[in-house]
N, CA, C and O atoms as a GROMACS GRO file, in nm:
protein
  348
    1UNK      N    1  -2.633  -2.208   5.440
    1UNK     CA    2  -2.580  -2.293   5.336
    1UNK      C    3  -2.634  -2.251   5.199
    1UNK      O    4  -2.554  -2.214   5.113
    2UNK      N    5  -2.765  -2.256   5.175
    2UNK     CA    6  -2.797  -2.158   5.079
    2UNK      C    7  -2.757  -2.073   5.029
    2UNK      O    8  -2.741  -2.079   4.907
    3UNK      N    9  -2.717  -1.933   5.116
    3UNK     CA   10  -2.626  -1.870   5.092
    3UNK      C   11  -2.502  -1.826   5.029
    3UNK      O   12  -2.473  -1.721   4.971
    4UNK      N   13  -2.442  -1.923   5.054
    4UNK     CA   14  -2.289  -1.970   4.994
    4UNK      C   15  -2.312  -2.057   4.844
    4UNK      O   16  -2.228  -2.051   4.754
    5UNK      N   17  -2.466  -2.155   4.832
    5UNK     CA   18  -2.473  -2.157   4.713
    5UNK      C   19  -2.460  -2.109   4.588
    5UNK      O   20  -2.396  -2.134   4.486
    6UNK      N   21  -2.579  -1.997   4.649
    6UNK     CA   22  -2.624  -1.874   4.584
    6UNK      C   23  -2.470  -1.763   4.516
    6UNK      O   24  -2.459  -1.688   4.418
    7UNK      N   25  -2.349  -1.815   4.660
    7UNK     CA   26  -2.288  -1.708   4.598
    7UNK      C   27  -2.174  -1.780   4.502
    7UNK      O   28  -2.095  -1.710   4.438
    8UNK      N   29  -2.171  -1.883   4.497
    8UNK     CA   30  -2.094  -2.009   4.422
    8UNK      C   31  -2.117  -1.971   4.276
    8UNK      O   32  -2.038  -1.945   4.186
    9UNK      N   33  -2.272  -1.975   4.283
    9UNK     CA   34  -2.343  -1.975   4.134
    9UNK      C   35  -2.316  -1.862   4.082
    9UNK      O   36  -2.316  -1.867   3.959
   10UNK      N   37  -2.281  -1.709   4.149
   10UNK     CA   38  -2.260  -1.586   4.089
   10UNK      C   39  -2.160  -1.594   4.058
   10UNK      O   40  -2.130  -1.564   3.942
   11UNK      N   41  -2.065  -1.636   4.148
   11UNK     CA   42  -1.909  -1.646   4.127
   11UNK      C   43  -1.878  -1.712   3.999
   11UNK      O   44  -1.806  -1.665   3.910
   12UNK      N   45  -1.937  -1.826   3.997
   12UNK     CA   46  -1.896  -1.919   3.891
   12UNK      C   47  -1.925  -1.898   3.787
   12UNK      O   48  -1.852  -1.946   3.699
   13UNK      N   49  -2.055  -1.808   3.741
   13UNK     CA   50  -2.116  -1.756   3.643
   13UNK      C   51  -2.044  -1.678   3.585
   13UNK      O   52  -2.001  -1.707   3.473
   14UNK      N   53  -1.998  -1.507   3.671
   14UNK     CA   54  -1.933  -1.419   3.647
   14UNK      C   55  -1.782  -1.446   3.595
   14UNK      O   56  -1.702  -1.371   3.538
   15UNK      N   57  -1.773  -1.573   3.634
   15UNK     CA   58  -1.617  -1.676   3.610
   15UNK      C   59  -1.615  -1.693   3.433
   15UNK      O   60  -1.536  -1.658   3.346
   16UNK      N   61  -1.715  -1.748   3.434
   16UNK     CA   62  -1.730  -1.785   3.246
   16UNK      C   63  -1.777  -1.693   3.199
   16UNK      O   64  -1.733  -1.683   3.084
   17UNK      N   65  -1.866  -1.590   3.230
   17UNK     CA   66  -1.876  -1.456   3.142
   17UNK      C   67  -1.728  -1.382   3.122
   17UNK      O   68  -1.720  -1.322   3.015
   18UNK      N   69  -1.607  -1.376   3.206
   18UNK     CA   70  -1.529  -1.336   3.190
   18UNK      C   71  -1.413  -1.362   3.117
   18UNK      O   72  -1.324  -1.279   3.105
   19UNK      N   73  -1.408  -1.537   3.041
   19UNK     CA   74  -1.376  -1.623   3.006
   19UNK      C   75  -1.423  -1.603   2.861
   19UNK      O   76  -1.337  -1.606   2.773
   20UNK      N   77  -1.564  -1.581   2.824
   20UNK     CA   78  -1.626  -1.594   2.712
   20UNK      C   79  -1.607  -1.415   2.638
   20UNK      O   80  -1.604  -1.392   2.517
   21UNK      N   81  -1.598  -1.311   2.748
   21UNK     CA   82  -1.514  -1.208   2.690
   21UNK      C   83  -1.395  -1.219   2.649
   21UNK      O   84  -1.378  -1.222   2.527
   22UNK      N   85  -1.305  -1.226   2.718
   22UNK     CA   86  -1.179  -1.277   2.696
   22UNK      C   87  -1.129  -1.325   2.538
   22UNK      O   88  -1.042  -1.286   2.460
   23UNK      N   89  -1.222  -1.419   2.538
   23UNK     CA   90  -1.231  -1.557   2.448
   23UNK      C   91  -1.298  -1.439   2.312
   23UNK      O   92  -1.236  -1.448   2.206
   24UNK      N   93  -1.405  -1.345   2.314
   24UNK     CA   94  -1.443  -1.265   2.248
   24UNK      C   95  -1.333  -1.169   2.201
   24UNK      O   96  -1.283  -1.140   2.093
   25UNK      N   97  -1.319  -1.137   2.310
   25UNK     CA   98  -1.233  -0.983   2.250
   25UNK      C   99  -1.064  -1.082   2.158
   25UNK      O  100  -1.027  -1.054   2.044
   26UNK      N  101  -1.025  -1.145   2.208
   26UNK     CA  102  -0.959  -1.230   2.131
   26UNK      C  103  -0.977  -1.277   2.001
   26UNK      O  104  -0.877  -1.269   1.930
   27UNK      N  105  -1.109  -1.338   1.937
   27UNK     CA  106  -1.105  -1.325   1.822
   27UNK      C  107  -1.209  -1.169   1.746
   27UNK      O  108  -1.262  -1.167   1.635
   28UNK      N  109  -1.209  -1.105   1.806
   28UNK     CA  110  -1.265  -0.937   1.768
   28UNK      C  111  -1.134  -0.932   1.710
   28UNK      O  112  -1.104  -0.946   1.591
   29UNK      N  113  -1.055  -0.910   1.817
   29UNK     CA  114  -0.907  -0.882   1.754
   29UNK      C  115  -0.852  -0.978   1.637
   29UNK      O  116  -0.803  -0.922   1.539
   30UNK      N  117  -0.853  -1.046   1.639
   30UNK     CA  118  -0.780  -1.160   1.536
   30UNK      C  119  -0.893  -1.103   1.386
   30UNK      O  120  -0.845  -1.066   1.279
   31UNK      N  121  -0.985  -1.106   1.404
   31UNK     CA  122  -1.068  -1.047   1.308
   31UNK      C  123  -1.050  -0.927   1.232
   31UNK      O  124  -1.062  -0.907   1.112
   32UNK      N  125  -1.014  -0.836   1.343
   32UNK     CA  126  -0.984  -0.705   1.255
   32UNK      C  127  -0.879  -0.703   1.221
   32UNK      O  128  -0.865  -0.696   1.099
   33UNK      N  129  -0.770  -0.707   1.294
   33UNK     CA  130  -0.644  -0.785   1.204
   33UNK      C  131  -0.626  -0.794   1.084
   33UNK      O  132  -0.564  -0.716   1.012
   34UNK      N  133  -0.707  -0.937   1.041
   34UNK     CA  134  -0.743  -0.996   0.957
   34UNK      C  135  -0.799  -0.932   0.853
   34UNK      O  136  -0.768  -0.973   0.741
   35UNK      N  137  -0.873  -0.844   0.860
   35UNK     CA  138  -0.940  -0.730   0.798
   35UNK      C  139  -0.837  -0.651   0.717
   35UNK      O  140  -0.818  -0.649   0.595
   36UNK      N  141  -0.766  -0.578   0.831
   36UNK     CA  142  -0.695  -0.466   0.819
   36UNK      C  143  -0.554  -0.492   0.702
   36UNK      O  144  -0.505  -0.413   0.621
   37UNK      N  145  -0.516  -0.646   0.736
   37UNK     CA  146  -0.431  -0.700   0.660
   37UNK      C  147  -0.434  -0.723   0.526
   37UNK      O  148  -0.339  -0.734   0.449
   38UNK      N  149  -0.617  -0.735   0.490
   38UNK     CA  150  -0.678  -0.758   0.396
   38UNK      C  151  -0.666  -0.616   0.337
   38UNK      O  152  -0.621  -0.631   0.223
   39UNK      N  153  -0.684  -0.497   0.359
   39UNK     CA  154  -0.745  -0.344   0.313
   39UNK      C  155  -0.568  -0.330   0.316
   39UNK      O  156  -0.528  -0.263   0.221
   40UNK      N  157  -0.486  -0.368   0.385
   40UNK     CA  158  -0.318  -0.291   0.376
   40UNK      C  159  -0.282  -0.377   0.192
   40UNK      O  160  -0.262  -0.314   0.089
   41UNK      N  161  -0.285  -0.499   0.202
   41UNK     CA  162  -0.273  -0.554   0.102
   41UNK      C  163  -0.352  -0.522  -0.057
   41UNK      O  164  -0.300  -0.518  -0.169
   42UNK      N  165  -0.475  -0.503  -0.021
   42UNK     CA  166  -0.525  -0.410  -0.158
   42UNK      C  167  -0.500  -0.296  -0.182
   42UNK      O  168  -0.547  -0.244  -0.284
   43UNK      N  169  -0.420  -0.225  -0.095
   43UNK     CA  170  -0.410  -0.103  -0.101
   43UNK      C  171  -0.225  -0.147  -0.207
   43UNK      O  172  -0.202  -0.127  -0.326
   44UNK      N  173  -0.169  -0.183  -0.145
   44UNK     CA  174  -0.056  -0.211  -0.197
   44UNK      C  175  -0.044  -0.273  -0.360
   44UNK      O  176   0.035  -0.231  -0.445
   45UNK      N  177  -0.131  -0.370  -0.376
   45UNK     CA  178  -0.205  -0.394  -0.491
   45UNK      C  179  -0.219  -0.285  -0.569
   45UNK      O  180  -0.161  -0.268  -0.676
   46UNK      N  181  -0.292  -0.216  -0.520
   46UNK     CA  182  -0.332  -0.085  -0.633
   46UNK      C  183  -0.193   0.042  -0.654
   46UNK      O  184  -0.165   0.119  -0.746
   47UNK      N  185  -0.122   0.010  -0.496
   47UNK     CA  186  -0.041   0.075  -0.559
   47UNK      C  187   0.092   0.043  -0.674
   47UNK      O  188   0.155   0.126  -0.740
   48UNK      N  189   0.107  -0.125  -0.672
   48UNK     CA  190   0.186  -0.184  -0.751
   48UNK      C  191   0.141  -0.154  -0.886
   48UNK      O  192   0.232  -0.118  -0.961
   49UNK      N  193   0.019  -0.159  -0.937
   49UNK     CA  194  -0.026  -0.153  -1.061
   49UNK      C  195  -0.060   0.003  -1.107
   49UNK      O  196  -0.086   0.051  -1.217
   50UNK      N  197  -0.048   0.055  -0.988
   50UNK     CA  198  -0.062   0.235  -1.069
   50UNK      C  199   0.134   0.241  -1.120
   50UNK      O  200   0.186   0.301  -1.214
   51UNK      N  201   0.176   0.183  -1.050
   51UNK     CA  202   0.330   0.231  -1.046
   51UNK      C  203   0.352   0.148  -1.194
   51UNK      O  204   0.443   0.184  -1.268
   52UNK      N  205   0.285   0.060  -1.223
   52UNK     CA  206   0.337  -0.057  -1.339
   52UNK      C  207   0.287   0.045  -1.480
   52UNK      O  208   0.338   0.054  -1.591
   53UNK      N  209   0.162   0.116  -1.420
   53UNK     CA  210   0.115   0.191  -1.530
   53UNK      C  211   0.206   0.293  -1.567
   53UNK      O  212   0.228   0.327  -1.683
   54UNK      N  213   0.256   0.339  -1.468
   54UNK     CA  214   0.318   0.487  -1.501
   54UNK      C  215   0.450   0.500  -1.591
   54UNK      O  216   0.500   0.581  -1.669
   55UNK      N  217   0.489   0.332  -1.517
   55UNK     CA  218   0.650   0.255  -1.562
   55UNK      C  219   0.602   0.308  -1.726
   55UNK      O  220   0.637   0.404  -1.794
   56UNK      N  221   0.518   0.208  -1.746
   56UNK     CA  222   0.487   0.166  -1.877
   56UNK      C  223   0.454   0.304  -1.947
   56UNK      O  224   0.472   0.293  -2.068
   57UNK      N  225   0.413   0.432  -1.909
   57UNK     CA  226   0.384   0.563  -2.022
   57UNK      C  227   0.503   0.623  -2.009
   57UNK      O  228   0.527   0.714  -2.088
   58UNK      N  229   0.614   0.585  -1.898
   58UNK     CA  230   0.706   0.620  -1.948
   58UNK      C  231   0.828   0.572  -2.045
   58UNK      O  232   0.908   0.619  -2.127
   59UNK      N  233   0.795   0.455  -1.987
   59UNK     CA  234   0.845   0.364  -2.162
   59UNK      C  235   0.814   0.410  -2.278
   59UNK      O  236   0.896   0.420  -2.369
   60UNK      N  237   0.670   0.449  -2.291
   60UNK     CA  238   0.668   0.483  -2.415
   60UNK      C  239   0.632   0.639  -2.457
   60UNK      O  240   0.566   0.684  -2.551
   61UNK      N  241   0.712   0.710  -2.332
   61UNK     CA  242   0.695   0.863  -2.398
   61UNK      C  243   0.916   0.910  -2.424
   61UNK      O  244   0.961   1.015  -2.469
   62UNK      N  245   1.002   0.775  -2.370
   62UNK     CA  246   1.161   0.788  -2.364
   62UNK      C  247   1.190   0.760  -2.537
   62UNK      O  248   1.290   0.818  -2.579
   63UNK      N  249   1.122   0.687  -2.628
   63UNK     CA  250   1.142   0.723  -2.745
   63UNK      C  251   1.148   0.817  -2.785
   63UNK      O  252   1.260   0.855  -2.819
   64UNK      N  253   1.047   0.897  -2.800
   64UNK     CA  254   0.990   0.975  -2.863
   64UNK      C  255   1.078   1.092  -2.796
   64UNK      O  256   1.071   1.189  -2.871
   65UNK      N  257   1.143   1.113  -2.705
   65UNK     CA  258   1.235   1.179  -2.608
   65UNK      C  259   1.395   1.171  -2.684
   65UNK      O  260   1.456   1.277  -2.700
   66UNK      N  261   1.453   1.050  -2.725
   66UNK     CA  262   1.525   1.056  -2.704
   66UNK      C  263   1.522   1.129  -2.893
   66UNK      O  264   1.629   1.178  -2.930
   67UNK      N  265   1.438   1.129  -2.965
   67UNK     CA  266   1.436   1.136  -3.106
   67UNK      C  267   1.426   1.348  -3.116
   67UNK      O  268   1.459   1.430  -3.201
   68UNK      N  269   1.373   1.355  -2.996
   68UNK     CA  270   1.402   1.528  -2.996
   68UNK      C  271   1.531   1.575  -2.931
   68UNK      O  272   1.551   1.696  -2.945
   69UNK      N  273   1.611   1.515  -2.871
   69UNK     CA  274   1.729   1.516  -2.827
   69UNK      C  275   1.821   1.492  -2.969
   69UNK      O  276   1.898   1.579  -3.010
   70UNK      N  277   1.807   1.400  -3.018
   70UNK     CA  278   1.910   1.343  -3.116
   70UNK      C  279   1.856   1.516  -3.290
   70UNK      O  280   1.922   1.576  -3.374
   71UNK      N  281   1.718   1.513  -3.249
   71UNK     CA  282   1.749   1.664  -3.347
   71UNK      C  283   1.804   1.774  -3.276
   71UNK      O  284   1.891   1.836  -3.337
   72UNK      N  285   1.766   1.824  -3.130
   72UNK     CA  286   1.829   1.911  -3.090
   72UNK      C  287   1.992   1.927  -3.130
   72UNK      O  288   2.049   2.012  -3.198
   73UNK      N  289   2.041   1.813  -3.060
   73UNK     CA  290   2.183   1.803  -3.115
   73UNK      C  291   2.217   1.787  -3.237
   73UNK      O  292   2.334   1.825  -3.251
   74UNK      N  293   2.160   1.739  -3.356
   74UNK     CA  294   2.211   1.780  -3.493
   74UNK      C  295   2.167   1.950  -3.509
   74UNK      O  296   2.239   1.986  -3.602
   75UNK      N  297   2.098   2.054  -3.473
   75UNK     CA  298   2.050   2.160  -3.462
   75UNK      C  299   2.204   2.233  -3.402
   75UNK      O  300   2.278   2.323  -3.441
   76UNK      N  301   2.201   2.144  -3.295
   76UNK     CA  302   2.301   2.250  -3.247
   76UNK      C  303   2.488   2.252  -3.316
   76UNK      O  304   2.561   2.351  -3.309
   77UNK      N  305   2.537   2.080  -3.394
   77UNK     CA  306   2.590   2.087  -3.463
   77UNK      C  307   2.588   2.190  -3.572
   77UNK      O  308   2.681   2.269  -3.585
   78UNK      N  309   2.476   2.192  -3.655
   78UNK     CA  310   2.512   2.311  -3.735
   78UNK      C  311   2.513   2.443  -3.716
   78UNK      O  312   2.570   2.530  -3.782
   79UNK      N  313   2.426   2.456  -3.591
   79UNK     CA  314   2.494   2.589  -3.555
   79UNK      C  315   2.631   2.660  -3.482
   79UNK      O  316   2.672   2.773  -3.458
   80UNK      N  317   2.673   2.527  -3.464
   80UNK     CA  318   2.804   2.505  -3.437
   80UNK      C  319   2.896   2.574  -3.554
   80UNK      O  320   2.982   2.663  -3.555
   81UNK      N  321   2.832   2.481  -3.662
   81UNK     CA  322   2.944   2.480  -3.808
   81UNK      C  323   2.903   2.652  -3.860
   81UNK      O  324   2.988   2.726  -3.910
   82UNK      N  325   2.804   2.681  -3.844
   82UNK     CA  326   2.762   2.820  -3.913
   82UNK      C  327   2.882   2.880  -3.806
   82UNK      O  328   2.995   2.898  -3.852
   83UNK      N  329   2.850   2.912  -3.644
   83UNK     CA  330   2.922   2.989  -3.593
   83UNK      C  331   3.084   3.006  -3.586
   83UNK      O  332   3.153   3.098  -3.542
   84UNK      N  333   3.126   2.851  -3.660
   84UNK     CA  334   3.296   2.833  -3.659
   84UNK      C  335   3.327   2.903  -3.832
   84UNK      O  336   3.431   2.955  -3.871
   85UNK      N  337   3.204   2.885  -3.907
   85UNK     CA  338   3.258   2.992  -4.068
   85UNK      C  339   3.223   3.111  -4.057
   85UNK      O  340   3.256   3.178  -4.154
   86UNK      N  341   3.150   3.185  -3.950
   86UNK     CA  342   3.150   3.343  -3.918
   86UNK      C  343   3.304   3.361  -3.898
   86UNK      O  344   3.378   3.431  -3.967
   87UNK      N  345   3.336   3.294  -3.802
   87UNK     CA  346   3.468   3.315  -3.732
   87UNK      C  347   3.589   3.353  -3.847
   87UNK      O  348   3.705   3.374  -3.810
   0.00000   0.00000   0.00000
C-alpha cells in the first residue's frame, strides 16, 4: 500500500510540473511575441519617419528643379530662334 502511495505522489507531482511548463512555455511565448511586436513596430516607426524625411528634401530640392528646367527651356528657345535665322 505504501507503494502505490509513493507512486500516486510521483505521478501527481510529475502531473503539475507538466502543467506549470505548459503554463510556462505559454506565457514565454506570449512574451516574446509581445516583444517582437514591440521591435517590428519601432522598426516601422523609424521607417515611417526616414521616409517623411526624404519626402520632405525632396520637396524642397523640386523647386529649385523645376527653375533649371524652366531656363533650360528658355536656352533652348533661343537656340531654336538663332537656328531658324541661320536657315
Amino acid at each position: 500500500m505504501n507503494d502505490n502511495a509513493s507512486t500516486f505522489l510521483l505521478v501527481t507531482i510529475l502531473v503539475l510540473v507538466v502543467v506549470l511548463l505548459i503554463f510556462g512555455m505559454k506565457y514565454f511565448s506570449a512574451a516574446r511575441t509581445a516583444r517582437l511586436r514591440i521591435v517590428s513596430e519601432d522598426a516601422y516607426r523609424d521607417l515611417a519617419g526616414r521616409s517623411i524625411k526624404a519626402q520632405e528634401e525632396c520637396a524642397s530640392v523640386v523647386p529649385a528643379m523645376k527653375g533649371a528646367i524652366a531656363e533650360i527651356e528658355s536656352r533652348l528657345l533661343n537656340i531654336e530662334k538663332v537656328l531658324k535665322e541661320v536657315e
